[in-house]
Structures are given as C-alpha cells and as structure tokens.
MIDOSE-1310 file (N, C-alpha, C; in nm, 2 decimals, decimal comma, always signed):
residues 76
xxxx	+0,08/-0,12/+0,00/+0,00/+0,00/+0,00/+0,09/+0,13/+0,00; +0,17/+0,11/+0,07/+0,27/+0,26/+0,08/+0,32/+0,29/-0,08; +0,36/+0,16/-0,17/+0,41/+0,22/-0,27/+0,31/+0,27/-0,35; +0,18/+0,28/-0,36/+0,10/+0,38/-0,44/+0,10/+0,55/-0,39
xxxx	+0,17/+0,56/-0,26/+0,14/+0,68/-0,21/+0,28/+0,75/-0,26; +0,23/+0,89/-0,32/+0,36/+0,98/-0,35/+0,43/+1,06/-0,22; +0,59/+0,99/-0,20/+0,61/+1,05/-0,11/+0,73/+1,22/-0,14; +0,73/+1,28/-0,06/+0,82/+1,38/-0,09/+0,79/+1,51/-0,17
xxxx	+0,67/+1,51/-0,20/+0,63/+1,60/-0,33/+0,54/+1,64/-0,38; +0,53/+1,69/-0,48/+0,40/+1,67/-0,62/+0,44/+1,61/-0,68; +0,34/+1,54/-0,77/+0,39/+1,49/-0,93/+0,48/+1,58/-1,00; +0,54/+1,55/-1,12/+0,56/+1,66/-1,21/+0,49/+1,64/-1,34
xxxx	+0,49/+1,70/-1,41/+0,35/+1,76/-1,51/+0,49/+1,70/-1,65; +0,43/+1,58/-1,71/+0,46/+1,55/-1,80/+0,51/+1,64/-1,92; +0,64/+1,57/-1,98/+0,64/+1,66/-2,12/+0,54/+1,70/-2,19; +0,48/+1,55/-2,27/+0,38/+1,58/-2,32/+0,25/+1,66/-2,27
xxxx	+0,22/+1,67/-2,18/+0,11/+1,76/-2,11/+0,17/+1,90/-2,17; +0,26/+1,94/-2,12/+0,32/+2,11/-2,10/+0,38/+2,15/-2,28; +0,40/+2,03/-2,37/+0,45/+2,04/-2,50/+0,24/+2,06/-2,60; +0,16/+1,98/-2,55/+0,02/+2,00/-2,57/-0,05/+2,18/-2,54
xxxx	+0,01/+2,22/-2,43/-0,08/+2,31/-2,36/-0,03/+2,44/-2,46; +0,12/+2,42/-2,52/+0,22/+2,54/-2,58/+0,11/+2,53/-2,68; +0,14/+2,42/-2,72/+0,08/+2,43/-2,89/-0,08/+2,50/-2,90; -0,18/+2,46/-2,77/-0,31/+2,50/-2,79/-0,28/+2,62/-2,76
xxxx	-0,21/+2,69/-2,67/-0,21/+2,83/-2,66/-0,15/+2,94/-2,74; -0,02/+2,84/-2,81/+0,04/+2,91/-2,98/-0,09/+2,92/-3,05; -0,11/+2,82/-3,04/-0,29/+2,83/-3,16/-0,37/+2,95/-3,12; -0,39/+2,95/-3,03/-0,46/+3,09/-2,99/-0,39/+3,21/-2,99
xxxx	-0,32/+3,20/-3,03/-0,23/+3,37/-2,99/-0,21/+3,40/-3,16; -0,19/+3,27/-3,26/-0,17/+3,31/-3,37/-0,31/+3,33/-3,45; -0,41/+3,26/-3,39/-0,57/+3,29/-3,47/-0,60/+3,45/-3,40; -0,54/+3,48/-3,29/-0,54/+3,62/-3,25/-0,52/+3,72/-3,30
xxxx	-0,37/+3,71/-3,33/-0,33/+3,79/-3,41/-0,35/+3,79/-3,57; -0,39/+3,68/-3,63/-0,42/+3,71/-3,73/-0,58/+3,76/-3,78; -0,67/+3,79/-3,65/-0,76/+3,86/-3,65/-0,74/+3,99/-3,65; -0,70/+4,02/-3,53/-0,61/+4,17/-3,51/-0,54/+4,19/-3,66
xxxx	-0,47/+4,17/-3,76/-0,40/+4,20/-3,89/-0,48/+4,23/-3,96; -0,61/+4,12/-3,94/-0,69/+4,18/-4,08/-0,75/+4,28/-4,05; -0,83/+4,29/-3,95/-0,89/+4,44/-3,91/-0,85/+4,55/-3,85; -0,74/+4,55/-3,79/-0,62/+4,69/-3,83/-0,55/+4,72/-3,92
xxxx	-0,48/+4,61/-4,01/-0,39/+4,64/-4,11/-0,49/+4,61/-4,26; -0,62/+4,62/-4,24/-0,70/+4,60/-4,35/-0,63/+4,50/-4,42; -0,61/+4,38/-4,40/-0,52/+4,28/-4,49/-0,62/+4,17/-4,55; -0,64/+4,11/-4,70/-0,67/+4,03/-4,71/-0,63/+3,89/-4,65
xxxx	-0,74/+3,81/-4,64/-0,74/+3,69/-4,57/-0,62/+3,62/-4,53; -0,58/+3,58/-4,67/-0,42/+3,48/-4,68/-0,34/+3,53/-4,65; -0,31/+3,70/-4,61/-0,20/+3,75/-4,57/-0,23/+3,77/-4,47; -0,35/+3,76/-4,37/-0,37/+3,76/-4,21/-0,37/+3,65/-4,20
xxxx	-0,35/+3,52/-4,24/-0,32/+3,41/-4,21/-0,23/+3,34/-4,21; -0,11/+3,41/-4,28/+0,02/+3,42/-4,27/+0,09/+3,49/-4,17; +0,01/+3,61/-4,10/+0,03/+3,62/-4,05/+0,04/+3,61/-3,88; -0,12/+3,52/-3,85/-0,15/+3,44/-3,78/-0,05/+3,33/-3,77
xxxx	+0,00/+3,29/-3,89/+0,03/+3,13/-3,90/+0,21/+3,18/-3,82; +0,24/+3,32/-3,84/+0,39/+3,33/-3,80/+0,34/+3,40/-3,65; +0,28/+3,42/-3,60/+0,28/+3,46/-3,48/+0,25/+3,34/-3,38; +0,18/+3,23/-3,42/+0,16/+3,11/-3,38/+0,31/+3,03/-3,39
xxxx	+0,37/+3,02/-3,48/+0,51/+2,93/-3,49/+0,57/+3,02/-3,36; +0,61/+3,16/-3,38/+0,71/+3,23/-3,32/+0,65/+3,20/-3,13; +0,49/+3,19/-3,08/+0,51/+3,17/-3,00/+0,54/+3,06/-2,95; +0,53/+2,94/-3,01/+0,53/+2,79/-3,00/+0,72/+2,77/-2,97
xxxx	+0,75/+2,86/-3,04/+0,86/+2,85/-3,04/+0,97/+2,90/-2,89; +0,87/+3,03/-2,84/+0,95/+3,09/-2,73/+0,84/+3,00/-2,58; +0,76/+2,94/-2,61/+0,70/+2,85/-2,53/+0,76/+2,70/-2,52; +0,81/+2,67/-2,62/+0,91/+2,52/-2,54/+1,03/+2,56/-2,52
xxxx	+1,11/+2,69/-2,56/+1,21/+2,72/-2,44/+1,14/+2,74/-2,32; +1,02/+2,79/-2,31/+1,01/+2,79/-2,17/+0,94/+2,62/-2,09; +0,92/+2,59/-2,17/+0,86/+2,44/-2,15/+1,01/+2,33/-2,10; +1,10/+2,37/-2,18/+1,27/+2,33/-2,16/+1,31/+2,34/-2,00
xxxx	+1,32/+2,48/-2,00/+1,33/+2,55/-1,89/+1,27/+2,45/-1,75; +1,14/+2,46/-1,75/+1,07/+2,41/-1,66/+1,11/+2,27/-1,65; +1,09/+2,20/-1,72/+1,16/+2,07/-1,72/+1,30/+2,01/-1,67; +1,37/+2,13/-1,70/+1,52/+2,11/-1,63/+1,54/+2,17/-1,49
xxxx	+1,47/+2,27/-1,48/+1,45/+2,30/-1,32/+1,39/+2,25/-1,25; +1,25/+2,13/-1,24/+1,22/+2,10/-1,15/+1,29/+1,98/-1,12; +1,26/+1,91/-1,03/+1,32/+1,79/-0,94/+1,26/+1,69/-0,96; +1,28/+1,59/-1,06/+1,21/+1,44/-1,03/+1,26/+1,33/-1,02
C-alpha cells in the first residue's frame, strides 16, 4: 500500500502535457493575431493568415524554451 502513495512532493507535469498546452495556446495567440491584422492592417485573408500562422510558430517556439526551462528545473 505505501508504494501507491507519493512521497516527498508533487507529481511533475509530464512533457507531453506542457508540449500539448504550448501548442493550444500558440494556436490561440496566432488565430489572434491574425484577426487583429486583418482588421487593423485592413489585410486580405491569406496574408492575415500568414500572419496568424507566424505569430503562432514564433510563439510555440518561445513557449518550449520555456517548456525546456521548466523541465530542467524541476526535481524528479
């Protein structure tokens, strides 16, 4: 019985969980922004979706450095 009980801690929050969460919140930040482009920068569709689609990589991208980060600092 003791060995189902976690001692010492919390869990830690799996890769895959925190590599999932980047990507759905890149997704939102770049369908964001490419709403914001087309109706401030009056831009046709494909080019606010391009520009969506780069604001989405670039966050995804500064989100598993921070996903990295977290993973090598905590203690498991």
């Amino acid at each position: 019985m003791d060995r189902t009980q976690l001692v010492g801690g919390k869990p830690a929050v799996s890769k895959a969980i925190l590599v999932t969460l980047n990507a759905l919140i890149a997704s939102d930040v770049g369908f964001l922004a490419g709403i914001f482009a087309g109706a401030t920068g009056d831009l046709t569709l494909d080019v606010a979706a391009g520009v969506g689609f780069g604001a989405a990589a670039g966050a995804f991208g500064i989100g598993m450095r921070v996903v990295t980060f977290i993973r090598s600092t905590s203690h498991h």
